[in-house]
C-alpha positions as CSV (number, residue, x, y, z in Angstrom):
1,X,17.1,15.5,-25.6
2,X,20.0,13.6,-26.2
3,X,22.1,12.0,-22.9
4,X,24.7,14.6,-22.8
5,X,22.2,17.4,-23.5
6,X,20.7,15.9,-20.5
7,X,23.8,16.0,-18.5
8,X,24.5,19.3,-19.6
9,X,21.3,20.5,-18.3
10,X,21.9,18.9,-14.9
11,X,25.2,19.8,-14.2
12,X,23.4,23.5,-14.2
13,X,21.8,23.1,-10.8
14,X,25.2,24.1,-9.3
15,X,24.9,27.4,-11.3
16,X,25.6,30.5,-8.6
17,X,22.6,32.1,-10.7
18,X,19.8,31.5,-8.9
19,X,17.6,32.4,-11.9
20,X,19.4,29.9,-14.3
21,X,18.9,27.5,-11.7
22,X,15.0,28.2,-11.6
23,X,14.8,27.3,-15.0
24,X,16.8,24.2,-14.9
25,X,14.7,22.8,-11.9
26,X,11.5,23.7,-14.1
27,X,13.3,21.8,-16.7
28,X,14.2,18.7,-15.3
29,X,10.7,18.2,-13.3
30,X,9.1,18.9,-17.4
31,X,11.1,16.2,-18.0
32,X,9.9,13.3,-15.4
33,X,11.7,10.6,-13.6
34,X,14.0,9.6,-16.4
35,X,16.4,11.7,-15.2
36,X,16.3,10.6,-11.6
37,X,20.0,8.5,-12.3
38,X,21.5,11.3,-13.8
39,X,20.8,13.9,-11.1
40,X,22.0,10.8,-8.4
41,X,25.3,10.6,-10.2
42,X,25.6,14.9,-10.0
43,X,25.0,14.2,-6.1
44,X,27.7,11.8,-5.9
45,X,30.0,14.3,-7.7
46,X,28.9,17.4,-5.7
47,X,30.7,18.3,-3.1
48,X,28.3,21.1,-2.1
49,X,25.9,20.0,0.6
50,X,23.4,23.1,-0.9
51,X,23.3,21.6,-4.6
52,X,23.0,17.9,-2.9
53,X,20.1,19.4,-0.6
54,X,18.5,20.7,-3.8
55,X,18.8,17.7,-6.3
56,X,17.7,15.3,-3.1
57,X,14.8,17.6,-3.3
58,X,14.2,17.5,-7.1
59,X,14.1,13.7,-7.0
60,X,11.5,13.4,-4.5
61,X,9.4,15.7,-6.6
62,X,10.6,13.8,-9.2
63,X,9.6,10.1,-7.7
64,X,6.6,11.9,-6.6
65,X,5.4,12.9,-9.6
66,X,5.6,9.2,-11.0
67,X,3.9,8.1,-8.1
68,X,0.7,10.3,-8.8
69,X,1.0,9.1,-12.7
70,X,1.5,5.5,-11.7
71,X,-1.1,5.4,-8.7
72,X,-4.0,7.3,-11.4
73,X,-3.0,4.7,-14.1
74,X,-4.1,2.1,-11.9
75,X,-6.8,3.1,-10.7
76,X,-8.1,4.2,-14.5
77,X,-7.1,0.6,-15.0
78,X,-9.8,-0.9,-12.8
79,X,-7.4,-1.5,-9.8
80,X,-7.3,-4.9,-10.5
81,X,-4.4,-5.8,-8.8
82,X,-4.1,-4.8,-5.3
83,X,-0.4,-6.0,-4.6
84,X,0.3,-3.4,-7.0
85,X,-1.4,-0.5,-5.3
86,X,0.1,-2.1,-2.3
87,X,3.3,-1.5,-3.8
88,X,2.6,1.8,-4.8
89,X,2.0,2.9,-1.3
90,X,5.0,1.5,-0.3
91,X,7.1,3.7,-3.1
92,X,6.4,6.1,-1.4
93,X,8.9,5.9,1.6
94,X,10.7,2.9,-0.1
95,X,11.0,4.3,-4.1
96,X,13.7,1.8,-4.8
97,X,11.3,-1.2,-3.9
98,X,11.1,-4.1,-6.9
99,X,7.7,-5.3,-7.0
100,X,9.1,-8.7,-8.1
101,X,10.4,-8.7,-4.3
102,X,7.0,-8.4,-2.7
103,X,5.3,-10.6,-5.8
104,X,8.2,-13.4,-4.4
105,X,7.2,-13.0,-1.1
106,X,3.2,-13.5,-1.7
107,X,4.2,-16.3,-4.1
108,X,6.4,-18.3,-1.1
109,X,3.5,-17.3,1.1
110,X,0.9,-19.1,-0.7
111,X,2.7,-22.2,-1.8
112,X,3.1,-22.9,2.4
113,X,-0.5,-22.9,2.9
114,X,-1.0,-24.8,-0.5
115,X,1.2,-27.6,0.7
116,X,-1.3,-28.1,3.6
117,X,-4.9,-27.8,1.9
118,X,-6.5,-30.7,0.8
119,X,-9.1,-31.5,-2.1
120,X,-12.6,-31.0,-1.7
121,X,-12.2,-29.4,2.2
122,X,-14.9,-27.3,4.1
123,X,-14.7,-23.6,3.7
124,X,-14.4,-23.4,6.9
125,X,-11.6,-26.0,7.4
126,X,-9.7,-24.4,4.5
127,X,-9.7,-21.2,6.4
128,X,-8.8,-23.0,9.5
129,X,-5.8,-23.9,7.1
130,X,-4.6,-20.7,6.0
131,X,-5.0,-19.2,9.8
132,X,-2.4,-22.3,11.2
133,X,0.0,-21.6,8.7
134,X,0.0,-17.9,8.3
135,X,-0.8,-17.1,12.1
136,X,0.8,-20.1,13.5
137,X,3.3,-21.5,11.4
138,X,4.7,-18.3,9.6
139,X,3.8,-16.1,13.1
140,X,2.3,-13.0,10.9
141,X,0.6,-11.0,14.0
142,X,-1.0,-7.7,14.6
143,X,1.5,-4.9,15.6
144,X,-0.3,-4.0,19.2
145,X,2.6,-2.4,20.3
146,X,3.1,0.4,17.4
147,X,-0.1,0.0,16.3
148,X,-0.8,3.7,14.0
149,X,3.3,3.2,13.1
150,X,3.5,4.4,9.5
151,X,5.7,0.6,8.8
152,X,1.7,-1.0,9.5
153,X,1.1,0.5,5.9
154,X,4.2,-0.4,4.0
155,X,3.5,-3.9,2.5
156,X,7.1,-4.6,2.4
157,X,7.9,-4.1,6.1
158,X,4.3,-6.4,6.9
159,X,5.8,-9.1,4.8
160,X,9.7,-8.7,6.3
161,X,8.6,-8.6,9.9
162,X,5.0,-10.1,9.8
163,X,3.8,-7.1,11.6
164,X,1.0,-4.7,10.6
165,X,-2.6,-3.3,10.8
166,X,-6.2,-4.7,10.5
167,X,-6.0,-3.7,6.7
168,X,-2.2,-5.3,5.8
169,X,-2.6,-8.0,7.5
170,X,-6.2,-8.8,6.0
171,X,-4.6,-7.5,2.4
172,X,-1.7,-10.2,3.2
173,X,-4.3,-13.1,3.9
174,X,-7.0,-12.2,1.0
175,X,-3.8,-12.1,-1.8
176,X,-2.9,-15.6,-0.6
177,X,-6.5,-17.2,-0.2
178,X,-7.7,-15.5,-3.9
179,X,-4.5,-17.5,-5.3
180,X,-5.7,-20.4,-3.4
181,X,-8.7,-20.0,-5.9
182,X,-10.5,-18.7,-2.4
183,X,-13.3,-16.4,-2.7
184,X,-11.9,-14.5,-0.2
185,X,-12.4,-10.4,-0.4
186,X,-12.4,-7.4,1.8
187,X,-14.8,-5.5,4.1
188,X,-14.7,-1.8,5.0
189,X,-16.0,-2.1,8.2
190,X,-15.6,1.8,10.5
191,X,-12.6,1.6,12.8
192,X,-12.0,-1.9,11.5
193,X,-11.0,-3.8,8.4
194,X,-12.2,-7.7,8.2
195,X,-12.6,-10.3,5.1
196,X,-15.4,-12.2,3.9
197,X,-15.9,-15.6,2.7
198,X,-18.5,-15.5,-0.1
199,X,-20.2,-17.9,-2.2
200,X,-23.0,-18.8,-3.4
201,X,-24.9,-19.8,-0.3
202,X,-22.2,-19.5,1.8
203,X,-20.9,-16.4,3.5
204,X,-19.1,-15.6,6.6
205,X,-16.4,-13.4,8.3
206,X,-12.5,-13.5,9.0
207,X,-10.7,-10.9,11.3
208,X,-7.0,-11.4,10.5
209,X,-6.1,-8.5,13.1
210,X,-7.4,-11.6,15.7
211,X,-5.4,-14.3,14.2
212,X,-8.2,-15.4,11.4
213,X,-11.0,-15.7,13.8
214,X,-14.2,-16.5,12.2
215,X,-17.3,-14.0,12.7
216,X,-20.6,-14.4,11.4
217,X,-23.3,-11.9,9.8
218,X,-24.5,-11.6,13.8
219,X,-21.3,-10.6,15.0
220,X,-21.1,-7.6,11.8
221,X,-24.6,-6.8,13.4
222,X,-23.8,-6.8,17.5
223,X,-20.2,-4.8,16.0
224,X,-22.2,-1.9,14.1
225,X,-25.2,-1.9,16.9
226,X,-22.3,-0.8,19.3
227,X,-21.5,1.9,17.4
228,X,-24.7,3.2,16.9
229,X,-24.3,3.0,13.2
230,X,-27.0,2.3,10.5
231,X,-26.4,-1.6,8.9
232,X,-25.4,-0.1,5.7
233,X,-24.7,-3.1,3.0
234,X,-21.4,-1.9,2.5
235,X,-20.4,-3.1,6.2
236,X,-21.2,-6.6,4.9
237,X,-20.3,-7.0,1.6
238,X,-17.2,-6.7,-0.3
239,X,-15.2,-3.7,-1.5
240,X,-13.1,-3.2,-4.1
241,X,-9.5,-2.7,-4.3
242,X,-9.6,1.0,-5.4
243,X,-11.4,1.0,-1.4
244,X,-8.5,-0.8,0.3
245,X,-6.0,1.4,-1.4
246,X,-8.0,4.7,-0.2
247,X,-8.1,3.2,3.3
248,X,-4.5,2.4,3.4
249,X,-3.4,6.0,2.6
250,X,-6.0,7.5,5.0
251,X,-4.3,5.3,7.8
252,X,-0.9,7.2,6.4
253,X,-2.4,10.4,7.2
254,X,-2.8,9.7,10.7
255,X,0.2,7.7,11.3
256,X,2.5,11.2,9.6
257,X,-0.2,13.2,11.6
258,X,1.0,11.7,14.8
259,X,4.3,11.8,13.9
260,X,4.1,15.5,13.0
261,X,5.0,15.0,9.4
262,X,3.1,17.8,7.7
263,X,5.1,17.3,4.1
264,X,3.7,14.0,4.2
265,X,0.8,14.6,5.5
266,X,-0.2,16.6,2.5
267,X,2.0,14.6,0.0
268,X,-0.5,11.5,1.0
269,X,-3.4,13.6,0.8
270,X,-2.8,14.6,-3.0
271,X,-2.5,10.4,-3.7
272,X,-6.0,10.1,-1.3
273,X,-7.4,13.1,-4.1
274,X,-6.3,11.1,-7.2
275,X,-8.7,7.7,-6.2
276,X,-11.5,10.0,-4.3
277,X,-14.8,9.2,-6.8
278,X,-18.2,9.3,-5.5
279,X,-17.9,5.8,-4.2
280,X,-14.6,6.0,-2.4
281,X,-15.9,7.1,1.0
C-alpha cells in the first residue's frame, strides 16, 4: 500500500461504524509493525480518549506481534547472541529500547575490567579481577530488597541501576568475561542460576548473586544433596542461551503473577511457547 493509502486506512479507526472499524483493526494488524508511526501520529491528533484507547491497544498487539517474530527468528538462528535475547525481553515493557544502548553499556563494562587484567594470569585471579571491578568498583549487587521485581529481568534497568537477579546479574558477568576471551558460560542450577569456568582441565563455579564467589564441583554437590535432587549433568555443565532466555521469561511469569498482571502473564507465556523444544526444560 502506498503511504497515504496507509494513512487513509488509519484515520478509519475513528469510524462511528463499529463494523468498518473491525475491518480496519484486522487490516492494520495484517499489515505488522510498519505502521506503528502512523497510528502514533493518529493518537496525537485524536482528541477522543476511546479511539486513543483503541490505537494504544493496536500497537501493543502490534509490538507484540514483532516481538514473537523477532524472538522465534533468533532462536531459529541458533541463539547465538544472548544480549540480544536479552534485549528482546526487555522490548517487551521497554519497545522503544536501542540495542546499541545496552551493546554500549556491555562494551564500557568490559573495557573497565580489561584495563585491570594482566597477561598470562590464573583463572582464578582473572575472576578475582572481574569480581573487584564489577562487584566492587562498578557496585553491580543482587536486588535483595525487590528480589521477584519484574525490573530484575529487564537488562536495561540491571545495567542502569546495577540491580537484578541470580540470572541478570550472572548474564551481565558471562557477556563481559566471554569478551574477555573468558570461557565463562552459564548453569541452570533449580532455584538458582550460577556460571562456570570451563577449560580443558580446569573447571569451577562463580555465583554472581554472591558478589562472584567461587564454588567448586563439591559445593554443586552439598547444593543439589539439600534439595534432595538427582546430580543430573545439566546442574554442572553449561547451558545454552536459548536456556537462559527460557529462564528469564519464566522469572517474568512470577514476578506479573505476583503483581496480578494476568495480560502479561499470558502475553509472556506465548514468548515461553515460541523457545519450548524438548530440551528447554
Amino acid at each position: 500500500m502506498q503511504n497515504n493509502e496507509l494513512q487513509a486506512l488509519v484515520s478509519l479507526i475513528s469510524d462511528e461504524d463499529r463494523e468498518v472499524v473491525s475491518h480496519v483493526e484486522t487490516k492494520i494488524l495484517e499489515l505488522g509493525s510498519e505502521i506503528i508511526p502512523l497510528l502514533e501520529a493518529e493518537w496525537e491528533k485524536s482528541l477522543d480518549p476511546d479511539v486513543q484507547l483503541r490505537i494504544e491497544q493496536l500497537i501493543h498487539l502490534l509490538q507484540q506481534q514483532q516481538l514473537q517474530e523477532r524472538l522465534l527468528n533468533w532462536k531459529k538462528a541458533g541463539g547465538q547472541d544472548l544480549l540480544e535475547g536479552l534485549w528482546l525481553v526487555a522490548t517487551y515493557q521497554y519497545p522503544d529500547l536501542q540495542f546499541e544502548t545496552i551493546k554500549a553499556q556491555i562494551e564500557q563494562l568490559y573495557y573497565e575490567v580489561w584495563l585491570q587484567l594482566e597477561n598470562e594470569m590464573h583463572p582464578l585471579d582473572q575472576v578475582k579481577v572481574v569480581n573487584s571491578v564489577i562487584f566492587g568498583k562498578l557496585k553491580f549487587a543482587a536486588n535483595t530488597t525487590n528480589f521477584h521485581s519484574p525490573a530484575n529481568s529487564m537488562i536495561n534497568l540491571v545495567l542502569d541501576t546495577k540491580k537484578g537477579n541470580p540470572i541478570t546479574l550472572c548474564a551481565v558477568y558471562m557477556l563481559v568475561a566471554q569478551k574477555l576471551k573468558m570461557p565463562v558460560y552459564g548453569v541452570n542450577l533449580p532455584n538458582l542460576f550460577v556460571l562456570t569456568y570451563k577449560k580443558e582441565h580446569t573447571q569451577f563455579y562463580i555465583n554472581a548473586f554472591s558478589r562472584g564467589v567461587i564454588l567448586s564441583k563439591a559445593d554443586i554437590d552439598n547444593y543439589i544433596s539439600k534439595l534432595n535432587l538427582e546430580p543430573l549433568d545439566i546442574f554442572f555443565e553449561p547451558c545454552s542461551h536459548v536456556d537462559i532466555i527460557f529462564r528469564v521469561l519464566r522469572n517474568l511469569v512470577v514476578s506479573f503473577t505476583r503483581n496480578n498482571e494476568d495480560d502479561k502473564v499470558n502475553e509472556i507465556k506465548m514468548l515461553l511457547d515460541l523457545l519450548a523444544d524438548d530440551d528447554t526444560e
